[in-house]
C-alpha positions in Angstrom: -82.5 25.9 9.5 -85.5 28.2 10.3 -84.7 31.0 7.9 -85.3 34.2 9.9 -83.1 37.0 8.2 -80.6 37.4 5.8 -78.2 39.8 3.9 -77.9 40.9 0.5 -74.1 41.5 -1.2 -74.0 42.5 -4.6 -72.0 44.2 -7.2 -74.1 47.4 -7.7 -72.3 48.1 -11.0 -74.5 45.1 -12.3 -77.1 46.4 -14.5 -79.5 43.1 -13.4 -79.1 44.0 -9.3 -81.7 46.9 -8.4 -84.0 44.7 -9.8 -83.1 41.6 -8.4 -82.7 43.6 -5.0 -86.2 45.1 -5.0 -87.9 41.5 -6.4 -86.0 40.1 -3.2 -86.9 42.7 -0.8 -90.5 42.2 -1.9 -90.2 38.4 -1.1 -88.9 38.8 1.7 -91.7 41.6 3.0 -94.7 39.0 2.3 -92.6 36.2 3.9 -92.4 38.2 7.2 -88.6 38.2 6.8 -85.6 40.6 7.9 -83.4 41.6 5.6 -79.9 43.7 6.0 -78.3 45.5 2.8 -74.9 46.3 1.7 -74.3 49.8 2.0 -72.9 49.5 -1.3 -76.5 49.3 -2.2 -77.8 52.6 -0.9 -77.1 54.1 -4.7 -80.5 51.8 -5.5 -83.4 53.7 -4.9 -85.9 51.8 -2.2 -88.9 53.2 -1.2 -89.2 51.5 2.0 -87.2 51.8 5.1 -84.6 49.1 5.3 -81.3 48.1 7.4 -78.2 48.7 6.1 -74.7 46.7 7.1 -71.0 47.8 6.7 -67.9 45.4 5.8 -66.9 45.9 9.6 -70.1 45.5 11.4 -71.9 42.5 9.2 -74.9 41.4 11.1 -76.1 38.2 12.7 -78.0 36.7 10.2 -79.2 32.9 8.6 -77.6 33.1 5.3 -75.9 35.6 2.7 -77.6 36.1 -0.8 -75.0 37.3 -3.2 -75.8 38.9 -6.5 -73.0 39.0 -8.9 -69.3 37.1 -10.7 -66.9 35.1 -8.3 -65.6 37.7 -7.3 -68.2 39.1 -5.3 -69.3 36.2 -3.6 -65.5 35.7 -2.5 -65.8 39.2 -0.9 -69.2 38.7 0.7 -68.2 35.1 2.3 -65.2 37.0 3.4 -67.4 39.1 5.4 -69.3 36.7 6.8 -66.7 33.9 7.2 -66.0 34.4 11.6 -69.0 32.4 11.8 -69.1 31.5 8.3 -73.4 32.2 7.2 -74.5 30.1 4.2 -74.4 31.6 1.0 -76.7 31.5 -1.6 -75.0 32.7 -5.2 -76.9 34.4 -8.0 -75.0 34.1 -11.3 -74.6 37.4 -13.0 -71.1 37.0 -14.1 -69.4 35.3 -17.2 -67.5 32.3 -16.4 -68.0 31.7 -13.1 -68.5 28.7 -11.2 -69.5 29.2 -8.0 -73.2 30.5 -7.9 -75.2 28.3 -8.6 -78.4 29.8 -9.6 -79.8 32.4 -12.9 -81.7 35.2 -11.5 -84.8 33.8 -13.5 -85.4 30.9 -10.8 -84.2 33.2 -7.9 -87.7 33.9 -6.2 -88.5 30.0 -7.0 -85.3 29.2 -5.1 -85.8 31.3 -2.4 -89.4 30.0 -1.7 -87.3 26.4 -1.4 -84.9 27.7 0.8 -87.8 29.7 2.9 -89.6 26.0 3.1 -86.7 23.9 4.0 -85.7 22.1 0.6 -82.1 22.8 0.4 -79.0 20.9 1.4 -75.5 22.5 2.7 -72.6 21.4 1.4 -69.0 21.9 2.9 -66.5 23.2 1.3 -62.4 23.3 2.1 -60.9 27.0 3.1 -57.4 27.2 2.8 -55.4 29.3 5.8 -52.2 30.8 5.2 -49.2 32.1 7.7 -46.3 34.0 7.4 -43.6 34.1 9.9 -43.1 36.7 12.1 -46.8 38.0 11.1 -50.0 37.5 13.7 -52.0 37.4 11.4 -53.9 34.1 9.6 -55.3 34.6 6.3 -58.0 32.3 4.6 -58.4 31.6 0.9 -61.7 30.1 -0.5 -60.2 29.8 -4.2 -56.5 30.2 -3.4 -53.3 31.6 -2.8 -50.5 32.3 -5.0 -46.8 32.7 -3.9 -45.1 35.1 -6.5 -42.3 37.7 -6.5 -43.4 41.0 -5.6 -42.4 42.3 -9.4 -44.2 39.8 -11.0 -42.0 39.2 -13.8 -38.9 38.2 -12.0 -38.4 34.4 -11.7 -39.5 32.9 -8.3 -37.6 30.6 -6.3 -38.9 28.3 -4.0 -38.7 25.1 -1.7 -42.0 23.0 -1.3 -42.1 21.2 2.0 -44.8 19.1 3.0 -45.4 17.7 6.6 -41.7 19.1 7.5 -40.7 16.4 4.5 -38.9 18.3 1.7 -40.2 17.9 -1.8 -39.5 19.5 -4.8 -37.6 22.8 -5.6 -39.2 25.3 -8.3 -38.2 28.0 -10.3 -41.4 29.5 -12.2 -43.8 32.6 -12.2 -44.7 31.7 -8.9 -47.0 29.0 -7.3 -50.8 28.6 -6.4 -52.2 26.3 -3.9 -55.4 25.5 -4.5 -58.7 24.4 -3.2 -61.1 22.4 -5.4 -63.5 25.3 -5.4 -60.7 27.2 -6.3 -59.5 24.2 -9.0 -61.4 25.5 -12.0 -60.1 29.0 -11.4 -56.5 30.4 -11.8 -55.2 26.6 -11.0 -57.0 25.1 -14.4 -55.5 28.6 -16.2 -52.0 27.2 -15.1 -52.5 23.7 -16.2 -54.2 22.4 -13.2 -56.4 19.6 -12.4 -60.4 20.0 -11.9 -61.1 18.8 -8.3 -65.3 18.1 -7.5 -65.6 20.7 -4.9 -66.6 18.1 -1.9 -63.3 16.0 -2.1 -61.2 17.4 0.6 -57.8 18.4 -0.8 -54.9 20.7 -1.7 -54.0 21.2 -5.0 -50.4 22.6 -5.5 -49.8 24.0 -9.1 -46.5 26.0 -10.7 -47.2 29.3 -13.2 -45.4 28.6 -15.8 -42.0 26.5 -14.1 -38.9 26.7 -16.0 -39.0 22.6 -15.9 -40.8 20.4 -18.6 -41.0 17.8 -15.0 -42.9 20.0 -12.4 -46.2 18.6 -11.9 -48.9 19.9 -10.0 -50.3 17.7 -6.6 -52.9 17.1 -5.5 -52.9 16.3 -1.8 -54.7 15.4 1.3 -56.5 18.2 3.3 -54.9 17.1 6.3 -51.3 18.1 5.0 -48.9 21.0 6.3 -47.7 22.7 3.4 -44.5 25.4 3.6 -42.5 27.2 1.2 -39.2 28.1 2.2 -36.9 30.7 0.3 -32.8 31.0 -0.4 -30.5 33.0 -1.1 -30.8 32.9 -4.8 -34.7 34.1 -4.3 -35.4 37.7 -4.7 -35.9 39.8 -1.9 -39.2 40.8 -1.5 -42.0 38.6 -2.3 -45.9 38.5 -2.2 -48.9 36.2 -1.0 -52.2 36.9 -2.9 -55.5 36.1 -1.7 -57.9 35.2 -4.2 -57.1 37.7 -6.5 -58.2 40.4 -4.3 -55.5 41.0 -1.2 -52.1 41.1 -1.6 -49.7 40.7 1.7 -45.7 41.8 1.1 -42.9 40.1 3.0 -39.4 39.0 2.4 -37.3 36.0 1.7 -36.3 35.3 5.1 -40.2 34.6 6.2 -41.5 31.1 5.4 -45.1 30.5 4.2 -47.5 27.9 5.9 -50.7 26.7 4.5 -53.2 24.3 6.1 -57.0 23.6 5.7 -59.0 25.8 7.9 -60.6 24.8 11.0 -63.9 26.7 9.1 -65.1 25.6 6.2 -67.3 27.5 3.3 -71.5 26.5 3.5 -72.9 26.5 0.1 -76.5 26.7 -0.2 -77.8 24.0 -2.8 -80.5 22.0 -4.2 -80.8 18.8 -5.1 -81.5 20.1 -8.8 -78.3 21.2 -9.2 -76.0 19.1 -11.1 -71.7 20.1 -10.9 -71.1 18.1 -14.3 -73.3 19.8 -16.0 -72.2 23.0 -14.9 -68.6 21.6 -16.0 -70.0 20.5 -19.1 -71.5 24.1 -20.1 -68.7 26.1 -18.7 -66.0 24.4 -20.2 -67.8 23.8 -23.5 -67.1 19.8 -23.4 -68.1 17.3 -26.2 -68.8 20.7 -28.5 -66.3 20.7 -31.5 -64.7 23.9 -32.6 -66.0 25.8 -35.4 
């Protein structure tokens, strides 16, 4: 990839981003390179003329440079998912996983990507439908089936590939991805899945049975929830934390891997077990 332009998404409340933006902008200026803003961003006072994008009109560009938590690299991908751009994540967050570089080797990093020494790595995105909606809806972390007043008990039927599977009563349910596994899925006593091994991971909040387990299954799989009589009326499908969608009990949920997958930009000095290692604060005893 002959890096050409690119966009910057960012959390402007961060203290670090005007900054990191105008260090960036710089960069880009002596590498003859275009670069598109947020309009988020125009609060940050820039002395040269630049473009600026909205959340409707994102721009054609080679890949997205996010500044910020999970959460805003979630939203930015989101953005730029139809046809997914690479993403480059700058850590500025507290436990967060998925961007993978500090702001103090960000310029370094950048020169790498500008010469060509990066890699892209694939990752899963999980699509979603409900019946009698025309409407699909992707996940990169994951989706969670609950009752629409969150602490009323949610019943459900699992089905997998048409095949009927288990029957839960719980908080509600999450279907992961393995981006997505060391997010609210590990929270709810799910397993940690290395991001490039294709699968869905289904985990119950809370279930009111010492025997429901969470799966792990193939990427390939159809996964559907369907909903009785004893479920409560009006439920709720969240998006990665950030979008809620409302239906009812009569509608049946479908989840499949999407025909898109998630680009991470990467190099080959990053290492996920250590990042596992740090985050999760393995081999340290407790004081």
């Amino acid at each position: 990839m002959q890096v050409k332009s690119f966009a910057i998404w960012a959390n402007a409340e961060k203290k670090q981003v005007p900054a990191l933006v105008k260090s960036t902008l710089k960069w880009a200026t002596e590498n003859n390179l275009k670069v598109h803003l947020a309009d988020r961003l125009k609060s940050i006072n820039i002395d040269e003329d630049v473009l600026y994008f909205s959340t409707q009109n994102p721009p054609e560009v080679d890949f997205l440079l996010c500044l910020g938590g999970d959460g805003t690299l979630i939203s930015g991908v989101r953005i730029f998912s139809n046809p997914s751009v690479p993403v480059l994540g700058v850590h500025l967050g507290g436990l967060g996983f998925l961007a993978q570089i500090t702001p103090e080797v960000l310029i370094e990093k950048l020169d790498s990507l500008n010469n060509g020494q990066f890699e892209i790595q694939d990752r899963l995105v999980l699509s979603a439908e409900i019946s009698g909606e025309n409407e699909l809806f992707y996940a990169i972390n994951d989706f969670v089936v609950q009752n629409e007043t969150s602490f009323r008990v949610t019943s459900l039927s699992l089905f997998i590939d048409n095949q009927h599977v288990s029957d839960y009563k719980s908080d509600g349910i999450i279907i992961s991805t393995p981006t997505g596994s060391t997010a609210y899925s590990l929270s709810s006593g799910g397993p940690i899945v290395q991001p490039d091994v294709f699968s869905i991971i289904i985990t119950p909040i809370a279930p009111h049975s010492l025997t429901s387990r969470p799966l792990v299954l193939p990427s390939d799989v159809e996964v559907e929830f369907r909903f009785s009589e004893e479920s409560e009326e009006n439920l709720k499908l969240i998006v990665d934390g950030q979008n809620i969608i409302n239906f009812n009990k009569n509608s049946t949920v479908k989840l499949s891997q999407a025909k898109h997958h998630l680009k991470f930009i990467t190099f080959k000095d990053y290492n996920y077990y250590e990042t596992l290692k740090n985050k999760m604060v393995w081999g340290k005893r407790g004081s």
